[in-house]
C-alpha positions in Angstrom: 10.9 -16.3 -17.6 8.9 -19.7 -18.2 10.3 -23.0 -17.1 8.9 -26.2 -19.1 9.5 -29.7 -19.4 8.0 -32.0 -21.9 5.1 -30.3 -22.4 5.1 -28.7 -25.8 1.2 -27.4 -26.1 0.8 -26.0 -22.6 3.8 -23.8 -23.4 2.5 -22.9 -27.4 -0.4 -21.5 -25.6 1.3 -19.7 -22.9 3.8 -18.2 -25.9 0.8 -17.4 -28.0 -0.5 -14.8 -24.8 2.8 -13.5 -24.5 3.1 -12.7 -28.0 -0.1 -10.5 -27.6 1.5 -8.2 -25.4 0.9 -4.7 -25.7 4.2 -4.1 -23.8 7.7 -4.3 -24.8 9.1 -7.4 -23.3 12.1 -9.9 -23.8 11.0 -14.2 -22.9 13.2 -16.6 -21.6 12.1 -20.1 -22.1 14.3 -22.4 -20.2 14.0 -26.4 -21.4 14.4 -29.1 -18.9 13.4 -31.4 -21.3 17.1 -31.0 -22.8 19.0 -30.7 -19.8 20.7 -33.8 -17.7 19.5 -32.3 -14.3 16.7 -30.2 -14.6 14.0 -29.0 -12.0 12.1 -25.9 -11.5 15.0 -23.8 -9.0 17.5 -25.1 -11.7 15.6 -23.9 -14.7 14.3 -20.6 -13.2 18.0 -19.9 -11.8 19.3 -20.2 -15.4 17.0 -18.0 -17.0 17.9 -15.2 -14.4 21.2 -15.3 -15.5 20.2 -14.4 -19.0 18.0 -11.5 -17.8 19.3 -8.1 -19.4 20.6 -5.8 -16.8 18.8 -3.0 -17.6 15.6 -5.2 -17.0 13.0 -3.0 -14.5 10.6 -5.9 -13.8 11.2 -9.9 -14.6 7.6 -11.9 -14.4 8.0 -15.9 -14.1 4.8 -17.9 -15.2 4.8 -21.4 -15.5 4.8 -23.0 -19.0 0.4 -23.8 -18.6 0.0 -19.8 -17.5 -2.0 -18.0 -20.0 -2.0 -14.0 -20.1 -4.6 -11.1 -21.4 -2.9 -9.4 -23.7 -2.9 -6.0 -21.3 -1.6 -7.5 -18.1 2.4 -6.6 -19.1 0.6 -2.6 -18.9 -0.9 -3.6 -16.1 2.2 -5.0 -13.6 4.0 -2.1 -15.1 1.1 0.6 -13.6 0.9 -0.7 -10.3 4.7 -1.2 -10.0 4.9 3.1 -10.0 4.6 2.6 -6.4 8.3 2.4 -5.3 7.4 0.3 -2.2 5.7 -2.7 -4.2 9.1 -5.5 -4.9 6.7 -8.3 -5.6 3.4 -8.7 -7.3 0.7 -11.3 -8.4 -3.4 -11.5 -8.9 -6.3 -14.1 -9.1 -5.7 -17.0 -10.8 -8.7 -18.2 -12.4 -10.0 -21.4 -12.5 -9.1 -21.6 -8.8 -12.0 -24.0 -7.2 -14.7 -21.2 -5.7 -14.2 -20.6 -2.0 -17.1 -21.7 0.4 -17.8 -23.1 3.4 -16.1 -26.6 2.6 -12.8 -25.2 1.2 -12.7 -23.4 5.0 -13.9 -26.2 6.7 -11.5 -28.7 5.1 -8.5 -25.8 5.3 -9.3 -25.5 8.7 -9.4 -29.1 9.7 -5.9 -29.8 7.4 -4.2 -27.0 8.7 -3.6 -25.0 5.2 -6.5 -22.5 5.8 -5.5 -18.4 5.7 -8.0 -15.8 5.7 -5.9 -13.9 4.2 -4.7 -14.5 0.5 -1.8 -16.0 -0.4 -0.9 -16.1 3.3 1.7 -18.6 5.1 -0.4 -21.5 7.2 0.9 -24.2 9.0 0.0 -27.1 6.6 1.9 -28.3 3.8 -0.2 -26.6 1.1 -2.4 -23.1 1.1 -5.5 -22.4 0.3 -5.4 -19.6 -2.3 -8.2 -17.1 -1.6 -9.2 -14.8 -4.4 -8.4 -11.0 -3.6 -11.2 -8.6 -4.5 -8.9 -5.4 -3.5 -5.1 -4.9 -3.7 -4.1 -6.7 -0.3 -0.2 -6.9 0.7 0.4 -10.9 1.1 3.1 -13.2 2.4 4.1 -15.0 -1.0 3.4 -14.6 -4.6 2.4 -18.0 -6.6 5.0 -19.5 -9.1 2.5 -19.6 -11.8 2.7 -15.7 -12.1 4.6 -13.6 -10.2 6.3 -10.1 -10.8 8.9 -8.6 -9.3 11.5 -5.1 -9.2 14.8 -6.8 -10.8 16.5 -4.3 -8.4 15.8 -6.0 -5.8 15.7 -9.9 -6.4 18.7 -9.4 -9.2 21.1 -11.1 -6.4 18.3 -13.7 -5.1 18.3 -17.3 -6.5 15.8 -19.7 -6.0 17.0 -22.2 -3.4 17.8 -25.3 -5.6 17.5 -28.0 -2.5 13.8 -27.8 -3.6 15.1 -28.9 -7.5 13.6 -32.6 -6.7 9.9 -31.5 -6.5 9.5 -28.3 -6.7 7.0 -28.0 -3.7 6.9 -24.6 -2.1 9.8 -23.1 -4.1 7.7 -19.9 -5.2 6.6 -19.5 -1.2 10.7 -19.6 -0.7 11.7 -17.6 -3.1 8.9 -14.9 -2.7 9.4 -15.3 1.6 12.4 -13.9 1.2 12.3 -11.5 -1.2 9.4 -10.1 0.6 11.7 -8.9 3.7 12.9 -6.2 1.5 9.3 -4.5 0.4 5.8 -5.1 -0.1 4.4 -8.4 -1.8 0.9 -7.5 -3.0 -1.6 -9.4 -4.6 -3.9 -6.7 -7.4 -7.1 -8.1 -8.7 -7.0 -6.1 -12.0 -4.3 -9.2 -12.4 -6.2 -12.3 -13.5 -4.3 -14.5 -15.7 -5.4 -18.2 -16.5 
């Protein structure tokens, strides 16, 4: 499921990726651009509502992600293990970590030692993960997870105005009923 808004190259690209997929797979595209009142919650809740039911895994990206052309193979390998419900990896291009990303997390409050994990400021600092690591939340950009389980879970659409933190929501939550992990042989751009 991609949402996009107005931003016709960014998604070309991120279609292109998908496209090279060696796995059999079904997109959603869902437009804001079109729509009267659109937002990210909105969009994302529409195109789960045109997910097939005999879907095993859905993966949302955002309309700028771009894929290897394995990583579909990949998500489905590492979701053999029953307990996984949610899933991510690195995302490159994420500024390198060092001492003044943890100094300035730690000083602003959104610092975690542990990747994608919940701090008390308004934003995380996303730490790459060099192992398979179970985490709090799974990033909007790209995140994977067991249809079984998040079939009946919307996105909350109070955060339809920004946007801000909706993937932390959404992935919170769903992570209550399994494992959220975060796999390094994930990287996607």
């Amino acid at each position: 499921i991609i949402v996009t808004k107005d931003r016709p190259a960014e998604l070309e690209r991120c279609l292109q990726s998908i496209r090279q997929q060696t796995e059999p797979h079904h997109c959603i595209v869902v437009d804001g651009s079109t729509m009267a009142k659109s937002g990210i919650t909105i969009q994302r809740n529409i195109g789960r509502a045109q997910v097939p039911n005999d879907t095993d895994i859905v993966v949302y990206c955002d309309d700028d992600t771009v894929l290897p052309p394995d990583i579909f193979s990949k998500v489905k390998e590492i979701f053999t293990n029953t307990n996984i419900v949610g899933l991510t990896g690195n995302m490159a291009g994420e500024p390198k970590f060092g001492i003044f990303k943890k100094l300035l997390g730690t000083v602003t409050g959104t610092y975690t030692s542990q990747p994608y994990g919940v701090s008390f400021g308004l934003f995380n600092i996303i730490n790459p993960v060099t192992q398979p690591t179970s985490v709090q939340w799974l990033p909007g950009a790209f995140m994977c997870y067991r249809w079984s389980v998040v079939r009946d879970i919307a996105f909350d659409e109070w955060f339809t105005a920004y946007g801000l933190a909706e993937d932390l929501d959404f992935s919170y939550r769903v992570g209550k009923l399994g494992k959220l992990v975060a796999d390094p042989r994930l990287q996607v751009e």
